[in-house]
PLY file of the C-alpha trace (Angstrom):
ply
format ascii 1.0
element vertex 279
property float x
property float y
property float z
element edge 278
property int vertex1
property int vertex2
end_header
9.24 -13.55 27.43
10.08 -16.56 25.64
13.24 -16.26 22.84
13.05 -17.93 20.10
15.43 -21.17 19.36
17.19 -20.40 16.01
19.87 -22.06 14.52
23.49 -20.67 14.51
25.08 -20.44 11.33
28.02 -21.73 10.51
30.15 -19.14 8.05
33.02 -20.22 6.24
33.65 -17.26 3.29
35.64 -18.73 0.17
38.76 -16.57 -1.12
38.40 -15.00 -4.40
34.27 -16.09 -4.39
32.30 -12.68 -4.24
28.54 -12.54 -2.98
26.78 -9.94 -4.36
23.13 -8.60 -5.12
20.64 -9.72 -7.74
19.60 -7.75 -10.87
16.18 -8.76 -10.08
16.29 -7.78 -6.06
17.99 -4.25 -6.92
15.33 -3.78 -8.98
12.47 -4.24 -6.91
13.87 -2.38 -4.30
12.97 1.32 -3.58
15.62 2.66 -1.27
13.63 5.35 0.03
10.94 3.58 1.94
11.96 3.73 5.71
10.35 3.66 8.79
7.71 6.58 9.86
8.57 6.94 13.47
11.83 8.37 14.44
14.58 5.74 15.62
15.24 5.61 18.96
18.93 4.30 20.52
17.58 1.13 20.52
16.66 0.78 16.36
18.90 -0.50 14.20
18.39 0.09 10.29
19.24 -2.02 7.63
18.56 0.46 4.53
21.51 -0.55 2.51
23.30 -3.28 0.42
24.32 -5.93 3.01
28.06 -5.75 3.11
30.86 -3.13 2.55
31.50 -2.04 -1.27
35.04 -0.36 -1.75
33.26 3.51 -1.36
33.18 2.40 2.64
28.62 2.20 2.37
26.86 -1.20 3.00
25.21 -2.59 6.09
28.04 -4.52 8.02
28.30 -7.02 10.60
30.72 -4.80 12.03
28.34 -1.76 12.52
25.43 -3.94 13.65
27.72 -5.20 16.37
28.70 -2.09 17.37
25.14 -0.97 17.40
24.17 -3.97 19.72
26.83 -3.34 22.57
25.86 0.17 22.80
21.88 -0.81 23.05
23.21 -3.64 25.85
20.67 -6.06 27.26
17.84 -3.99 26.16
14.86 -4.74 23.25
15.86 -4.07 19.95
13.62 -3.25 16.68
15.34 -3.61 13.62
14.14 -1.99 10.49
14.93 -3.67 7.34
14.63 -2.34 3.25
17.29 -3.83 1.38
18.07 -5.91 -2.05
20.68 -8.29 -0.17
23.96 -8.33 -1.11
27.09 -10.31 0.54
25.30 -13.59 1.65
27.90 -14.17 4.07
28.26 -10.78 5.55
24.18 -11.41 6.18
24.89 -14.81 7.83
27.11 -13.16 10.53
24.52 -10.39 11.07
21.86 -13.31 11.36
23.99 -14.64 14.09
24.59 -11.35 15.83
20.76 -10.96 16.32
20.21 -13.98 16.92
22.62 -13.77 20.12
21.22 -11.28 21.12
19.95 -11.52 25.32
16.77 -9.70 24.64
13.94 -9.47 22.11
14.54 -8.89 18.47
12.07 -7.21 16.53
11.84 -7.08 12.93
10.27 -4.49 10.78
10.10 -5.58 6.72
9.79 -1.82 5.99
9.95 -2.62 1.86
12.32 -5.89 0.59
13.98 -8.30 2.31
15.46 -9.98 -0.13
18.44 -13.08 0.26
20.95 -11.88 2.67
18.16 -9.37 4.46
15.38 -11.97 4.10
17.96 -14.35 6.36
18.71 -11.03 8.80
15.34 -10.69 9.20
14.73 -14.34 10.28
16.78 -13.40 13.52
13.58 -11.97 14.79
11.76 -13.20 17.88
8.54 -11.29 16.30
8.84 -9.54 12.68
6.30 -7.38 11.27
6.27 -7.23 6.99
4.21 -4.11 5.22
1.28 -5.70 2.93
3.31 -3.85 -0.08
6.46 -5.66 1.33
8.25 -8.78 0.02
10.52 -11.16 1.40
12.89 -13.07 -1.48
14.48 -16.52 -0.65
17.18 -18.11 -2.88
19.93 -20.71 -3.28
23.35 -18.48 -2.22
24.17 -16.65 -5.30
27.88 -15.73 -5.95
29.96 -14.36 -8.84
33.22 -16.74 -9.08
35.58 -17.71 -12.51
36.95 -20.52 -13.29
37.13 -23.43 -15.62
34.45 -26.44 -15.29
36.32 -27.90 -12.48
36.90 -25.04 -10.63
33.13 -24.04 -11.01
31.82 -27.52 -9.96
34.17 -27.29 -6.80
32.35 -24.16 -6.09
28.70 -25.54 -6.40
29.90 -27.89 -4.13
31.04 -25.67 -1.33
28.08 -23.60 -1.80
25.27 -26.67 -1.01
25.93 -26.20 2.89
25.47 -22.63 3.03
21.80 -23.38 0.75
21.19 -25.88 3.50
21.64 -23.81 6.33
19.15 -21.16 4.73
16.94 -23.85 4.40
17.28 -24.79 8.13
16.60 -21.38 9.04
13.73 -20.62 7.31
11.71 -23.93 8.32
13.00 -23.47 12.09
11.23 -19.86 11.59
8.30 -20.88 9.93
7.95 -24.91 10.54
7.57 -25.74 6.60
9.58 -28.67 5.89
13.12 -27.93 4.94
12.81 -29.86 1.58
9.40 -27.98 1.02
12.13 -24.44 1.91
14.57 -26.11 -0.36
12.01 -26.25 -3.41
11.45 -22.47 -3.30
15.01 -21.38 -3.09
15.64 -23.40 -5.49
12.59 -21.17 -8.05
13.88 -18.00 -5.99
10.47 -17.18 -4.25
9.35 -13.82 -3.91
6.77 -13.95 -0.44
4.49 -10.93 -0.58
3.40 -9.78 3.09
-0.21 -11.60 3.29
1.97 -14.68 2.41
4.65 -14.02 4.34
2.05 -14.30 7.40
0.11 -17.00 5.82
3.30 -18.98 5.85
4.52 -18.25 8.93
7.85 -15.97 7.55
6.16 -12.93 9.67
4.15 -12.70 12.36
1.87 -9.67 11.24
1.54 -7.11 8.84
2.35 -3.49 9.58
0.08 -0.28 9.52
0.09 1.86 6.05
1.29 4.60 8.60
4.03 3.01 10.25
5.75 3.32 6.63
6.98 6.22 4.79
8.31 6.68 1.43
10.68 9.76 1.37
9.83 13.04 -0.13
7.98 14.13 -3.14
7.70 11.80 -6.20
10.26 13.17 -7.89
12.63 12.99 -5.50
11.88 9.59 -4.50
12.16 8.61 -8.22
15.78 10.65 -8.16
17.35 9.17 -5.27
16.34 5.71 -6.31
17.86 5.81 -9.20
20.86 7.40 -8.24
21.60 4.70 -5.32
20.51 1.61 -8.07
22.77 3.46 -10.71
26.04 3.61 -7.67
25.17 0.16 -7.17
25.22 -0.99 -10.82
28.65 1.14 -11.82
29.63 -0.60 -8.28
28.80 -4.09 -10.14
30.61 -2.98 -13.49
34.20 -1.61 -12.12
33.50 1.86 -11.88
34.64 3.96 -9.08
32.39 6.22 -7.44
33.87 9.48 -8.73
33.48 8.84 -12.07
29.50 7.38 -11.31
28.93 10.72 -10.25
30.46 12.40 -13.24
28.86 10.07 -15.66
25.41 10.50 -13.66
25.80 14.62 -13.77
26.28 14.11 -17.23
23.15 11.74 -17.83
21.36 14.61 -16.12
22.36 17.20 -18.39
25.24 18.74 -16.45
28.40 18.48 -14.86
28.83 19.18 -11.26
29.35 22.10 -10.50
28.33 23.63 -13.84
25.15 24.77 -14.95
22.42 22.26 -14.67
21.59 22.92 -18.53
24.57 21.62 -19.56
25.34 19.56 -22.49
27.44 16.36 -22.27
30.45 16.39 -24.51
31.22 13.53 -27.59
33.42 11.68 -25.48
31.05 11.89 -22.28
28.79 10.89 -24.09
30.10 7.46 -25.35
31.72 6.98 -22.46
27.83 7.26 -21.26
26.85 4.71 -23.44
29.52 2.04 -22.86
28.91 2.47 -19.03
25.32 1.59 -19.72
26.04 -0.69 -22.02
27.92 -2.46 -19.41
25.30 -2.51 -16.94
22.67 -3.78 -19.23
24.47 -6.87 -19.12
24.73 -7.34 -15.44
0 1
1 2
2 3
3 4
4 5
5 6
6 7
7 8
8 9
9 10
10 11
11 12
12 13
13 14
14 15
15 16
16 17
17 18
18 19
19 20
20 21
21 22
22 23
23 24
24 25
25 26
26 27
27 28
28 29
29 30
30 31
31 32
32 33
33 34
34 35
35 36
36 37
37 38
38 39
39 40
40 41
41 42
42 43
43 44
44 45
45 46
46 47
47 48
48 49
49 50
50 51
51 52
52 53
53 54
54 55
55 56
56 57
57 58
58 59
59 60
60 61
61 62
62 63
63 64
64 65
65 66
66 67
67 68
68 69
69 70
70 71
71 72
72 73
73 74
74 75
75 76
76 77
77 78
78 79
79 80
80 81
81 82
82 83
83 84
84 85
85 86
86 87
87 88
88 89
89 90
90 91
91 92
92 93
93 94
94 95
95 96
96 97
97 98
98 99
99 100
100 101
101 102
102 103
103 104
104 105
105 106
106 107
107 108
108 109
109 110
110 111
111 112
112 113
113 114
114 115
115 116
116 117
117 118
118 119
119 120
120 121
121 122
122 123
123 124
124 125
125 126
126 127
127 128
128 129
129 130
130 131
131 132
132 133
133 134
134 135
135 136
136 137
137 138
138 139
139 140
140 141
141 142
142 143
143 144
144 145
145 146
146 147
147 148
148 149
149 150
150 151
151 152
152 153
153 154
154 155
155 156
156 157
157 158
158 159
159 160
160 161
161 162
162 163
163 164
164 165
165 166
166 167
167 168
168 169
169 170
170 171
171 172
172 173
173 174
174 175
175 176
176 177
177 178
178 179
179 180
180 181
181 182
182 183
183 184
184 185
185 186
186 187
187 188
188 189
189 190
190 191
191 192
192 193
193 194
194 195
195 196
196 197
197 198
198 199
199 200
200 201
201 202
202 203
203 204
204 205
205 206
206 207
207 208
208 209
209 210
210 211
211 212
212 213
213 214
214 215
215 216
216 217
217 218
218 219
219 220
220 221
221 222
222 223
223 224
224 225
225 226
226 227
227 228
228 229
229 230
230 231
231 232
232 233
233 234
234 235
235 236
236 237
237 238
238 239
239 240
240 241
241 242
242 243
243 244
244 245
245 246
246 247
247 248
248 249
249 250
250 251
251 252
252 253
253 254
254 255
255 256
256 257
257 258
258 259
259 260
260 261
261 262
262 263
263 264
264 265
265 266
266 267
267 268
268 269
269 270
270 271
271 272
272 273
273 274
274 275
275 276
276 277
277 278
């Protein structure tokens, strides 16, 4: 078995610069698709935001390494549905896989999108669903500043686009300039494409993928992780998510689910979501 030859990445995280998902990848993303077979010890699952939020959830170079010594020098399948999240938490999980003494393969179970799309490049073979997408961008960060500040920052970020780009051409041998084009748009690769284009190697079979439970709990618990990840986004802390979300829902917890949100729930309710319409 030949490895593949990827290219280390060099990580350098910038104090007070925060990485962070897109509007656009969290809202492609359906957190309940997951693989159909059961993991074994040697699967790893990437099913989250990349990188810890304050609540202690997020897929972390820290677990993934953890995961890897106790698998040792054995095969590993990782399965991958996420939106992205901290670019340079991603980077270090690229390079944990990709240092890895024995084969890597990648499952695109749903999205791959920035930070996951570059985990996913670790793979010596990686398999997409036809429904699945990989996104590629410039690295996208939330920072402050005035115009000198901000230009300082666009600065430091061109290496990190660069290495991205170097990535994705050693994985698929498109010209890096051609690589730097698209994450430049923010190209969304659906799974034909991905294969066309060399980003996978094959597609996977309808039945290697499930979807959860029953609709309507696959349309519940997707929008209670995307709404935890947007009151994430706009300051709120998890406790009072899940009081403003039982209140959205009718109820409080604990109490009755035909409950009736008070006045002041209720425009506390619509500031929160006025908030997070403008994320």
């Amino acid at each position: 078995m030949t490895l593949m030859k990827l290219p280390k990445a060099d990580i350098a995280a910038r104090p007070g610069l925060r990485s962070d998902v897109t509007p656009k990848s969290l809202t492609r993303w359906n957190p309940d698709v997951r693989s159909a077979a059961d993991d074994t010890d040697a699967t790893i699952s990437v099913l989250d935001v990349i990188g810890e939020d304050y609540w202690g959830e997020g897929v972390t170079v820290k677990r993934i390494m953890a995961a890897l010594r106790a698998i040792g020098d054995r095969d590993v399948t990782v399965n991958i549905n996420s939106p992205g999240g901290n670019f340079f938490e991603g980077l270090a999980i690229y390079n944990a896989l990709r240092d890895h003494p024995a084969k890597v393969t990648v499952n695109v179970l749903g999205v791959a999108a920035s930070a996951a799309s570059v985990i996913a490049m670790a793979g010596d073979e990686i398999f997409i669903a036809r429904a699945g997408f990989l996104m590629i961008h410039n690295t996208w960060v939330i920072a402050a500043g005035d115009r000198h500040a901000l230009t300082e920052v666009a600065e430091w970020l061109k290496p990190f686009d660069d290495v991205s780009a170097d990535i994705y051409a050693a994985r698929t041998g498109i010209d890096a300039k051609v690589i730097g084009d698209m994450l430049d748009r923010e190209t969304w690769i659906a799974g034909s494409a991905a294969v066309a284009q060399g980003f996978a190697d094959g597609l996977l079979a309808a039945d290697e993928i499930d979807a959860g439970g029953d609709t309507q709990q696959r349309g519940d618990t997707r929008a209670e992780k995307k709404f935890d990840v947007m009151a994430h986004k706009a300051g709120v802390t998890r406790s009072e998510a899940r009081e403003l979300l039982a209140a959205l829902k009718g109820g409080k917890p604990g109490a009755a689910p035909h409950g009736k949100p008070g006045a002041a729930d209720t425009e506390e309710i619509r500031n929160l979501l006025s908030s997070l319409k403008s994320i």
